[in-house]
N, C-alpha and C positions, 0 to 999 in steps of 0.2 A: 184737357186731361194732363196731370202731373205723374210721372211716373218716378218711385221710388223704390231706386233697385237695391237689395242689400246682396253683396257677394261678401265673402270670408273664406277663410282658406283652416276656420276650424271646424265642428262640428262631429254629428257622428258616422260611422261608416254605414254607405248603403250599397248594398249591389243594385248599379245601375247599367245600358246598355253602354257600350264604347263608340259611342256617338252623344252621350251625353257627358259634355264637358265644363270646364267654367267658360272657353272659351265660342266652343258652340252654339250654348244659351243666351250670353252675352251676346252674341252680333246676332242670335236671331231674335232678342229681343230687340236691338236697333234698326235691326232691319223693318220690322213691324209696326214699330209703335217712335220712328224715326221723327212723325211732326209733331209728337207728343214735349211736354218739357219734361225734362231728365234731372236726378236729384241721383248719385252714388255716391253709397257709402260702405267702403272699403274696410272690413275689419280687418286687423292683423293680416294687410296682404303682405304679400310676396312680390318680388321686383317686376316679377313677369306680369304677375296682376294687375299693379298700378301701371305698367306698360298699355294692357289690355286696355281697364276703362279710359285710359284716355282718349281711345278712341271716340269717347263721349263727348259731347261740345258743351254740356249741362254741368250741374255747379259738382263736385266729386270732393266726399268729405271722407279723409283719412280717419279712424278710432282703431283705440285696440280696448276690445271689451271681450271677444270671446266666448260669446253665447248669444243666438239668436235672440231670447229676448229682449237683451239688452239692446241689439242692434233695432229692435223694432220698435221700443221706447224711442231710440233715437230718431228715427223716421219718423212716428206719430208726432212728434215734439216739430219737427218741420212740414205735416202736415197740418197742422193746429195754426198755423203759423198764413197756412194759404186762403185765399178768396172764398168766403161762405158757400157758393154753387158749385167749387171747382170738385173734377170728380179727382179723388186720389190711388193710382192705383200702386198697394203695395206689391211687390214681385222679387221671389228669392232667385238663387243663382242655379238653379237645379229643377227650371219649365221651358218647355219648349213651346212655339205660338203657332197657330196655323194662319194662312193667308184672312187676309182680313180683320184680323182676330180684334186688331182695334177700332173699327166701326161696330163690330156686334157690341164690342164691352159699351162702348157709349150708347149705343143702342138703345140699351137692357134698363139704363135711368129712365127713357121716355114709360117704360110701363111700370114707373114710381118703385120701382124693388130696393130696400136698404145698402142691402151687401151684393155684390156680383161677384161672383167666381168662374173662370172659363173653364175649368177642372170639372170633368166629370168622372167623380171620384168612384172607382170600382169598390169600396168596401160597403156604396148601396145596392150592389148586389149581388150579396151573399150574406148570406146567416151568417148571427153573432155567432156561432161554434164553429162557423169555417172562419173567424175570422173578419169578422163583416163588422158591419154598424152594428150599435146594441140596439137602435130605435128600427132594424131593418125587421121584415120576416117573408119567409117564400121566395128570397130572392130581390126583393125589390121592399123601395120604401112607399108610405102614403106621401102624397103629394097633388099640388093640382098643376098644370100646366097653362100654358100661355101662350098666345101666337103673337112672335116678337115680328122686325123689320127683315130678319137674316135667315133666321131660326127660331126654333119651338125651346121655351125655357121650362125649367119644371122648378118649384118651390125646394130646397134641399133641407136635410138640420143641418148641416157643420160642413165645414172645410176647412183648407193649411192655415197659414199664414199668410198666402199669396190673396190677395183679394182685394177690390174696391168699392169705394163708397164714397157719399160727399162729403167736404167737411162740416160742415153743417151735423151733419150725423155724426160725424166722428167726436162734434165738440159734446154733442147729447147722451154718447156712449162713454164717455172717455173712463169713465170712475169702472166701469166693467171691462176693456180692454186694459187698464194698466192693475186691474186686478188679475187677473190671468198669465200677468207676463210680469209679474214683480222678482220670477223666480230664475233660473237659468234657462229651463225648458219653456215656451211657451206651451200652455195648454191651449191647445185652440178650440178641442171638442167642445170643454165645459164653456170656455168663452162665448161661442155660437150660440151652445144649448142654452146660456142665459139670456144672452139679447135677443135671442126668438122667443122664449119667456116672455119676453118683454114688449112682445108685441113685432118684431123684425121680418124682416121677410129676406130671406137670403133668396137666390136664384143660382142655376147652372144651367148652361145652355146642351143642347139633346141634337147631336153628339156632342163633347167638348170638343173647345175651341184651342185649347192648352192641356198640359200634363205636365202632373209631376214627374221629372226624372227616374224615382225609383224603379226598376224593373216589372217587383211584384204590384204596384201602382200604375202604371201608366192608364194614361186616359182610352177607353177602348175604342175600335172600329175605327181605328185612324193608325193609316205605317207614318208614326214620328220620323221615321227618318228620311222619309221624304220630302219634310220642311225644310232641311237644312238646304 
């Protein structure tokens, strides 16, 4: 597995918990997924930041672009780049990993799923008027489940940015993820909602295994901060 991590020091403001750092996420994603090979790419850091990833021993690529998408183009372009079967996992600087969290991710290919995500994202459950998924209703979405190697996965429609796949897929998809992200925000909903269209099968593992940072996000039934 390739991991390619984007940290940045732009973006937009979130409320997140005060254990969610650049620096907290960063070492516990090495800490995690430490046999994995490591690809960072550094937007517009800060002295202290390119301090931080050096802590990485994997190849660490300076830009200044300034917007997520851009920074994701630049990763897809050095995943494109990797071994047809190799899994790629993309990951931003604002998730945190639970124990093991990189044998489940590898896992999840053995039961042939496109996309993986360890994010079990709270806005599938709740209604689009609180707030939720628009494809959600009752609290919950349609989906079928799976008995994985670790854990139980369920089929999702969408997730972040943070996610994995093989290249191979990546090279099959590629015309619909640099559609989505030609702009400064990546869109990731419509991105997903297309290549599930398309026949895709994304997965999340039940509980997640990862979370996004944001406060009102976080992945449930797990104290994040107890990874650290």
């Amino acid at each position: 597995m390739h991991v390619i991590y984007r940290i940045s020091e732009s973006g937009y403001l979130k409320e997140k918990p005060e254990y969610v750092t650049n620096e907290n996420c960063f070492r516990n994603a090495l800490l995690v997924f430490g046999k994995s090979q490591w690809t960072v790419i550094a937007d517009s850091a800060s002295e202290e930041t390119k301090l931080l990833v050096n802590e990485c021993s994997g190849s660490i690529k300076q830009v200044e672009i300034g917007h997520g998408a851009g920074t994701f183009n630049t990763a897809l372009d050095i995943a494109l780049g990797l071994p047809e079967d190799e899994i790629v996992y993309f990951l931003e600087n604002d998730y945190l990993h639970g124990h093991n969290a990189d044998r489940v991710l590898e896992s999840a290919f053995d039961l042939e799923f496109d996309y993986v995500t360890l994010y079990d994202h709270p806005d599938k459950y709740m209604n689009p008027f609180e707030g939720g998924n628009p494809f959600c209703s009752n609290r919950s979405e349609a989906t079928r489940v799976y008995l994985g190697k670790h854990c139980h996965w369920k089929l999702t429609n969408s997730t972040t940015m943070t996610f994995a796949a093989k290249v191979k897929t990546l090279k099959q998809d590629e015309s619909i993820l640099r559609k989505w992200t030609k702009e400064t925000h990546p869109h990731d909903f419509q991105m997903f909602t297309e290549l599930i269209q398309k026949g895709r099968r994304l997965a999340s593992p039940l509980p997640g295994y990862a979370t996004h940072g944001e406060t009102k996000w976080l992945s449930p039934l797990t104290n994040w901060k107890e990874t650290l």
